[in-house]
N, C-alpha and C positions, 0 to 999 in steps of 0.2 A: 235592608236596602238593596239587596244584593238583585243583578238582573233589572234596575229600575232605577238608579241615583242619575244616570246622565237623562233618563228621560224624562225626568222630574225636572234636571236643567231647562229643558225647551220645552215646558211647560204642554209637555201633551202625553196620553196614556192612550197606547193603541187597544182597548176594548171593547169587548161586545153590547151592543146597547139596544134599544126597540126604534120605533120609529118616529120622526119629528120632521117638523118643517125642514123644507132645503133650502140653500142660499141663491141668491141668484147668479146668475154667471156672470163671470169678469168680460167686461165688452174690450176693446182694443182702444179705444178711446178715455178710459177709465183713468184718471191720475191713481199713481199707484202710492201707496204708503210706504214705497221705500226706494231707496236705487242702489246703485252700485257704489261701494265706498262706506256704506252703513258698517258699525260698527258697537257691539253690545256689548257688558262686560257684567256678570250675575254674582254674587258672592253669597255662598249656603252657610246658610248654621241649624247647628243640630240642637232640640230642646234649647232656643236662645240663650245656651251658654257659649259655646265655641265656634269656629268656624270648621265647617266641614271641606269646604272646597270652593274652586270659582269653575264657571264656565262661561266662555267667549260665543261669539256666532257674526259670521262675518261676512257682505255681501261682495260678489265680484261679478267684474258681465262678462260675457262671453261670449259664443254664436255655437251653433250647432244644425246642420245643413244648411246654413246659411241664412238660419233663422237667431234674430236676435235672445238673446237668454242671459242666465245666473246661474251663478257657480254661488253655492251658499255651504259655509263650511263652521260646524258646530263641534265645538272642542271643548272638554270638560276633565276635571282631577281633581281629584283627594287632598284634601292638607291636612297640617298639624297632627292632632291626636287621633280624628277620625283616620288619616294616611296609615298610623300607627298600624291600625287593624283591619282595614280594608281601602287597598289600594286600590285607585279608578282614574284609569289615561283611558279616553274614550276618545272616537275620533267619526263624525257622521257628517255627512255631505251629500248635498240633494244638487240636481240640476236641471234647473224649467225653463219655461219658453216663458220671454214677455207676454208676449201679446194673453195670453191665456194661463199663466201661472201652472200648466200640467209639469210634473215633474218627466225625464226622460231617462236621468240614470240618478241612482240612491247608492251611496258608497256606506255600511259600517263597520268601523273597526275599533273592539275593545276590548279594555280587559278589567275586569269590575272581580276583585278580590282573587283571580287566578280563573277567574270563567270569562272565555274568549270565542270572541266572533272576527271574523274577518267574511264579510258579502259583497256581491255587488249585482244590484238591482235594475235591469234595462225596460224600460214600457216603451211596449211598441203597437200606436194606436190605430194601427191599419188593418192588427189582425187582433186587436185585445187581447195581448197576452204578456204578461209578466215571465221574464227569463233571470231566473235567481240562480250566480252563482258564488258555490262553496267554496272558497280556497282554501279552506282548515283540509275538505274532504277530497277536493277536485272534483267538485259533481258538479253539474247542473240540468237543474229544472224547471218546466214552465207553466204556468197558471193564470187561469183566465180572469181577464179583469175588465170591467167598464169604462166608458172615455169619461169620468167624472173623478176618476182615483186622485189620490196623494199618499204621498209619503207623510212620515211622524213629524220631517222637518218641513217639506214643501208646504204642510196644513197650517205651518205658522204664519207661514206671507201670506196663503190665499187667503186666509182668514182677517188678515190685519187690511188687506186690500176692498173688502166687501164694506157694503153700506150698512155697521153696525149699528149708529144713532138711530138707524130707524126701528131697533128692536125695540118691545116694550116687556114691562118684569113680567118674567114668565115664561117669555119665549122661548121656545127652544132651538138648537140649531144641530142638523144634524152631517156631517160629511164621511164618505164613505173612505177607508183607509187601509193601505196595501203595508201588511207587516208581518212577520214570521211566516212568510209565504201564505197567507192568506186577508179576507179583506174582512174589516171589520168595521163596527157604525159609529164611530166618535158622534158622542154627543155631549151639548154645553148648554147649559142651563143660564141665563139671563138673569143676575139679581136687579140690576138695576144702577143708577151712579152714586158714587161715592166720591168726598176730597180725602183723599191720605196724606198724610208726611211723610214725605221722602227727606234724605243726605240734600236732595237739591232743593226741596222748598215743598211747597204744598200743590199738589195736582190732581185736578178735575181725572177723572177715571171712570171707567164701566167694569163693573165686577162680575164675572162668570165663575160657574161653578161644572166642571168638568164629571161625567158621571164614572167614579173606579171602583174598578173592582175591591169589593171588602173582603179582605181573610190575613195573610200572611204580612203583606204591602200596608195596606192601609187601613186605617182601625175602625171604617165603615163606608159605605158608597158616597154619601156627600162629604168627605174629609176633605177634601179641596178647593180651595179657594181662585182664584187667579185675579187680577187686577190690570189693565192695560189702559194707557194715556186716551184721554177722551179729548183728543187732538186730530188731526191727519196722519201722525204717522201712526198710530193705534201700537206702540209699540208694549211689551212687557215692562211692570215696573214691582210687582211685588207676589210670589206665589207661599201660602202657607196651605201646609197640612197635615193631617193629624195621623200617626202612623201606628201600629200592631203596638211599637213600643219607642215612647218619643215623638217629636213633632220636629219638622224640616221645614225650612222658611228660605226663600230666594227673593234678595231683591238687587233692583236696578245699580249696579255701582259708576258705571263710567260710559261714558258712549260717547260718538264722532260719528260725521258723515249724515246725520238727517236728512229726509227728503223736505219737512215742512218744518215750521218754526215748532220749540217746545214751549205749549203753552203751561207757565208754572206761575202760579199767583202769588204766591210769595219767596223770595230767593233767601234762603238761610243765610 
């Protein structure tokens, strides 16, 4: 798990992929599926015996030159038995522009079993260029990037914000993704809907299948599952997957602040 348990939290793997349909672009007009004040709450378990950890993700607004925006702040750690032998206080933080969802600055700081990152990521879309800097090393460096990028976390709102109902099974979805200083092609695969049981009741859902990397992480390229409300606010509600050794599962435990009503057909 090591290098990967908080990004397994927000539900996105920054890897390399082929090519696939692109989304469309967020207009300024667009109702968004989320706002400020949103609030998520994850709970992992390891081979559904224990609990491995929670992770929160939390939206806030902001402005930045005078443009409206989000501060979005993804927080994640270790408990119980798994805490025992591999500690993980993970701290990531993206910040976009309303109007367009690009992200401007990507903050992360972790520390996943005694392996530590401290970054901080600025796009600056005048001259496409990504200025990544090291505060473990005191360096930094700059790399060229497209006015279509995202971060690991910004990809989760823009994605939740697009017109996924109009996808059909099969489809693919492809977005380009700025991560270990460089940019890579997340892409998501469409099953199609599903009702799940959740702690809150029973909900209509769209299930995607993220494409990862198989070797050490995950115990082959389609091991992942994802699950997100087939509502307005398209938010996360259940991720399994099948790992080298063991299977990890995350789902929805608590939330506040919705942008749109949560549609659940049945309330436990």
């Amino acid at each position: 798990m090591k290098k990967q348990l908080f990004i397994f939290f927000l539900f996105i793997s920054a890897l390399t992929f082929s090519q696939s349909v692109k989304l469309e672009t967020i207009s300024p007009q667009k109702s968004l599926a989320f706002k400020g004040g949103e609030w998520l709450k994850f709970r992992m378990s390891y081979s559904n015996f224990f609990n491995a950890g929670f992770s929160t993700i939390e939206v806030k607004e902001t402005k930045n030159l005078n443009k409206d925006a989000f501060h979005i702040i993804g927080k994640g750690k270790s408990t119980g038995l798994v805490s025992l032998f591999f500690k993980v206080k993970d701290d990531y933080q993206t910040f976009i522009y309303r109007d367009n969802l690009k992200p401007y600055k990507f903050i992360r700081k972790i520390n996943e079993g005694g392996y530590t990152k401290d970054k901080e990521i600025t796009f600056n879309y005048n001259t496409n260029e990504a200025t990544v800097k090291n505060n473990k090393s005191n360096t930094e460096t700059k790399h060229p990037i497209n006015d279509e990028i995202q971060d690991i976390l910004s990809s989760l709102y823009f994605l939740r914000s697009q017109k996924l109902n109009a996808l059909k099974e099969g489809d693919e979805i492809e977005l380009p993704m700025f991560f270990d200083q460089e940019i890579h092609n997340f892409k998501l695969l469409f099953l199609g809907e599903e009702v799940i049981k959740t702690k809150f009741g029973e909900i209509n859902s769209l299930a995607f299948r993220p494409m990862v990397q198989a070797g050490r992480v995950f115990k082959e390229q389609e091991s992942v599952t994802v699950w997100i409300s087939n509502d307005d606010n398209k938010i996360p509600l259940r991720i399994k997957a099948s790992l080298a050794v063991g299977s990890l599962r995350a789902d929805l435990e608590a939330f506040k602040g919705l942008a749109h009503p949560f549609n659940i057909i049945f309330d436990n």
